[in-house]
C-alpha positions as CSV (number, residue, x, y, z in Angstrom):
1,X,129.8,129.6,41.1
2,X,131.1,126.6,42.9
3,X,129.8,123.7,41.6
4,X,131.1,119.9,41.8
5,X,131.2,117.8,38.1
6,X,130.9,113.7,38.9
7,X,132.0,111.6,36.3
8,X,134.6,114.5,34.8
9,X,137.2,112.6,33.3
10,X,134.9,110.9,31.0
11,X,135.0,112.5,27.9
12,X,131.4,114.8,28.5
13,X,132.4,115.5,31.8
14,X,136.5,117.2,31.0
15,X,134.2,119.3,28.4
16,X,132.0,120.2,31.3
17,X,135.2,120.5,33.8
18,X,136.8,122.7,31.0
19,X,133.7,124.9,29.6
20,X,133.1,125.7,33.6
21,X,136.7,126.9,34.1
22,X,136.6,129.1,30.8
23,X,133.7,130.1,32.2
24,X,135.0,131.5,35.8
25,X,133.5,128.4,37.8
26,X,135.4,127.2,40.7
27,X,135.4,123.8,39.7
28,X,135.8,120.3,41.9
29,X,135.9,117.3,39.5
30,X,135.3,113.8,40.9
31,X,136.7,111.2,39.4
32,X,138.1,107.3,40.1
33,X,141.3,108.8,38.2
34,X,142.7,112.1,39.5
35,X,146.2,111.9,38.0
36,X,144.4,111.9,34.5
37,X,142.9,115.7,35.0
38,X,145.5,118.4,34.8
39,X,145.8,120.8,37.5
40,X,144.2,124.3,36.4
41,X,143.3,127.6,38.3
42,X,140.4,127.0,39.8
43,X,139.8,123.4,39.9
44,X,140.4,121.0,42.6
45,X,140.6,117.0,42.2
46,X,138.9,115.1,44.2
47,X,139.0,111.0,43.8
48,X,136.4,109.3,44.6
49,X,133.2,106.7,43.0
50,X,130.2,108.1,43.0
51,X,129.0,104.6,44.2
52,X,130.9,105.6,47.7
53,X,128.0,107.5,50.0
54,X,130.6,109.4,52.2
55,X,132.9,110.3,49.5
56,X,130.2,111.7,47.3
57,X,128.9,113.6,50.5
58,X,132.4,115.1,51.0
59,X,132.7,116.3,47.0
60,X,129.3,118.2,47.3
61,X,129.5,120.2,51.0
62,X,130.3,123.3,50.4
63,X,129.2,123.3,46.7
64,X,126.5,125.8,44.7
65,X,125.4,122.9,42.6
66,X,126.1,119.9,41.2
67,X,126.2,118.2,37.6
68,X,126.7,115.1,37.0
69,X,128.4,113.6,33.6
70,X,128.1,109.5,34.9
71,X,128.8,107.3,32.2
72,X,129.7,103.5,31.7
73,X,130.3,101.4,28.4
74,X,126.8,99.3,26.9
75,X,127.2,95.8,29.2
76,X,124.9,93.0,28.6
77,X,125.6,93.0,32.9
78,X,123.0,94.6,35.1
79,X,124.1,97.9,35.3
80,X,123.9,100.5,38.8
81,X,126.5,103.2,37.9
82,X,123.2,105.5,36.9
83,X,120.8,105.0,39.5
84,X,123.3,104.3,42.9
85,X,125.8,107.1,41.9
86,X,122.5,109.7,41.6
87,X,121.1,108.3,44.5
88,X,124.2,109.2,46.3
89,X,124.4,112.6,44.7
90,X,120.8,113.1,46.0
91,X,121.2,112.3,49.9
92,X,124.6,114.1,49.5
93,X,122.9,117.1,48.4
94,X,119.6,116.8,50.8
95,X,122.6,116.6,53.3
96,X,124.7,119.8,52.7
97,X,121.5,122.3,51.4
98,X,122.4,121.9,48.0
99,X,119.3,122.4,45.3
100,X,120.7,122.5,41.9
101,X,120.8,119.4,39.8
102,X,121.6,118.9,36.4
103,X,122.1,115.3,35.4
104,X,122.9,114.4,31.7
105,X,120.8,111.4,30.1
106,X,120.4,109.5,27.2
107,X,117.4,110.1,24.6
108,X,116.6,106.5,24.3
109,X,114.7,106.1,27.6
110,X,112.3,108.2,25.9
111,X,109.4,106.4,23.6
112,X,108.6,108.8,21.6
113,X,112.2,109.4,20.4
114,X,112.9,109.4,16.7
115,X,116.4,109.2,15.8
116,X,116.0,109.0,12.5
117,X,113.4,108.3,9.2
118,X,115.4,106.1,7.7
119,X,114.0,102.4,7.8
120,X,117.4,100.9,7.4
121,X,118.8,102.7,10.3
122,X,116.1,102.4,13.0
123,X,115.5,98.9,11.7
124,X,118.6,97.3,12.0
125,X,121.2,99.7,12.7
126,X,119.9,101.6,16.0
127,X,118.9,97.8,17.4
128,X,121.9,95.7,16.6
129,X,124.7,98.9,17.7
130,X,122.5,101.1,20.4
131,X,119.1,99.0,21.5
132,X,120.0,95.8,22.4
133,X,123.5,96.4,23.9
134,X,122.3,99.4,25.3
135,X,119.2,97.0,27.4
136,X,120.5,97.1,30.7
137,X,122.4,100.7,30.3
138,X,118.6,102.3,29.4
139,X,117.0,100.5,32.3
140,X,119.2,102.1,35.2
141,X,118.7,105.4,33.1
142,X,115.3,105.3,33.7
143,X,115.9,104.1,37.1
144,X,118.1,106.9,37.5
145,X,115.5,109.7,36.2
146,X,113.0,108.4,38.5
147,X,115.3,108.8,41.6
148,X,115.3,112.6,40.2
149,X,111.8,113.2,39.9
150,X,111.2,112.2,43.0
151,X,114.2,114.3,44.7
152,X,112.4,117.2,45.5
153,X,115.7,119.0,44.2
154,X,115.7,121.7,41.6
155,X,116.8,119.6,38.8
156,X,117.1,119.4,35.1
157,X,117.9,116.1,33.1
158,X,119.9,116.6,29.7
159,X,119.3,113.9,27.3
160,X,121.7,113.1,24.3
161,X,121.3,111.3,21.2
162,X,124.2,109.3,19.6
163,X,127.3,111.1,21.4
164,X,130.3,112.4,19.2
165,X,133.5,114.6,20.1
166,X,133.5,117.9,17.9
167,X,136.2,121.0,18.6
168,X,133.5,123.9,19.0
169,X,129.7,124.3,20.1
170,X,127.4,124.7,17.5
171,X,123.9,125.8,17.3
172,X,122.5,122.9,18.4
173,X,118.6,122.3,19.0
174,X,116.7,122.0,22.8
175,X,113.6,119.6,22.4
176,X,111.8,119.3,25.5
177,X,108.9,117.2,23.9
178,X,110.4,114.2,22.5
179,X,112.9,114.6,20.3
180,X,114.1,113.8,16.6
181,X,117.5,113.6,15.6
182,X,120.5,110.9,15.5
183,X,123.2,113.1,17.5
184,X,124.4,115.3,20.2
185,X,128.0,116.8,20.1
186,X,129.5,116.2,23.7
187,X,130.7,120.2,23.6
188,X,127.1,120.8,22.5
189,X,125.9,118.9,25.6
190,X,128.3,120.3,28.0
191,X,126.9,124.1,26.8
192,X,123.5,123.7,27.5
193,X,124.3,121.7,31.1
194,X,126.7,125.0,32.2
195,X,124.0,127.3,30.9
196,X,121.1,125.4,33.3
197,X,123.4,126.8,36.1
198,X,121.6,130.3,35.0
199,X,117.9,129.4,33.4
200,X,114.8,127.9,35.0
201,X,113.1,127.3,31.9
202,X,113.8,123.5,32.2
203,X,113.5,123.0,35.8
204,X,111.6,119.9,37.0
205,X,112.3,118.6,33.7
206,X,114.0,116.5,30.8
207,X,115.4,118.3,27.5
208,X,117.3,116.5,24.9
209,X,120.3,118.1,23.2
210,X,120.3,117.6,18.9
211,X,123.2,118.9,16.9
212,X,122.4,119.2,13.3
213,X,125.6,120.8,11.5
214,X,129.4,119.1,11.7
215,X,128.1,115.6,12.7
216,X,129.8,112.8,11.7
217,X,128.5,110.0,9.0
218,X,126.7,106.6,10.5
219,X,130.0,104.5,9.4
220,X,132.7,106.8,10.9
221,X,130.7,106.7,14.2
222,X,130.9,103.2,14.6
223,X,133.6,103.2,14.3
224,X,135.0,105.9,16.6
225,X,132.2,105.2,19.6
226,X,131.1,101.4,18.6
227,X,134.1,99.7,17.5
228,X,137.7,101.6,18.4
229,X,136.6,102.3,21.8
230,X,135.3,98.7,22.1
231,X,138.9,97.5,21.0
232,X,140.8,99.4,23.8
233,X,138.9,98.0,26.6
């Protein structure tokens, strides 16, 4: 299948850009940094935002479908990355004929999510590192999810919970009701988005990803996705 991956040099989207080429995709990855992606059989470059109408229009002619791996640091900013880079990806696709959508999203925008039954961690931790710097990131998620609902596309959203790199897919958990659980492996993620390509079970619908076995402990992932990647900005 030919299918176009936005946001692929961020670190869901090269495992999506990677799992697709193992995979036998033809692959075009669009990303602001093209010299960071290696050249592989298979996959072509393409730079571009996904903020820039005419670019995003050129990445998705021609394409089978399209997923979409957008992501930008928590910023007490307004944030648009979400919602203008998917609206975009929308047009672009009501343009060329191009139905499949699968978007990945973040659990929070979700009330009834439960990451967790401990007090201390949904009391204070979850608010102080994901809830309130995560404010304006939630609000162009949602933003964002209704642009997709409304697309008329054949679309699937992929929620995660607290992202973390692991070297293999596990056997993670799909919850299409809401879900419980504190993390989603990015590999983990990036499996169930390729495997969308050939399921309609979650068409016209949102799913959240939960991986239960190899995930890391609440310290060391504040560490590696709260505070180191907050000190290389």
């Amino acid at each position: 299948m030919r299918i176009v991956v936005f946001g692929a040099n961020g670190p869901t989207g090269r495992q999506l850009v990677g799992q697709a080429l193992a995979a036998g995709h033809h692959v075009t990855a669009v990303t602001r940094h093209p010299e960071q992606v290696a050249a592989r059989e298979r996959l072509t470059v393409l730079a571009a935002d996904a903020t820039d109408a005419a670019a995003v229009s050129a990445a998705v002619a021609g394409r089978d479908a399209v997923l979409s791996a957008l992501g930008v640091p928590y910023s007490r900013k307004p944030i648009t990355v979400y919602s203008a880079g998917t609206a975009n990806i929308i047009a672009a696709m009501a343009e060329h004929g191009v139905r499949r959508l699968v978007v990945t999203g973040t659990a929070a925008v979700d009330p009834g999510y439960r990451s967790s039954d401990s007090v201390f961690f949904t009391r204070v931790l979850e608010p102080l590192f994901m809830r309130l710097p995560g404010k304006t990131l939630y609000a162009d998620n949602r933003q964002m999810e209704a642009l997709i609902a409304a697309s008329g596309l054949a679309w699937t959203i992929v929620r995660a919970c607290w992202l973390f790199n692991a070297a293999s897919v596990s056997g993670y958990q799909v919850c299409q009701d809401s879900a419980h659980g504190m993390f989603t492996a990015r590999a983990d993620l990036a499996d169930f988005m390729l495997a969308q390509l050939a399921d309609d079970r979650y068409l016209g619908k949102a799913a959240t990803v939960v991986t239960t076995a190899g995930t890391p402990s609440i310290p060391r992932q504040i560490w590696l996705e709260g505070i180191k990647k907050e000190q290389k900005r």
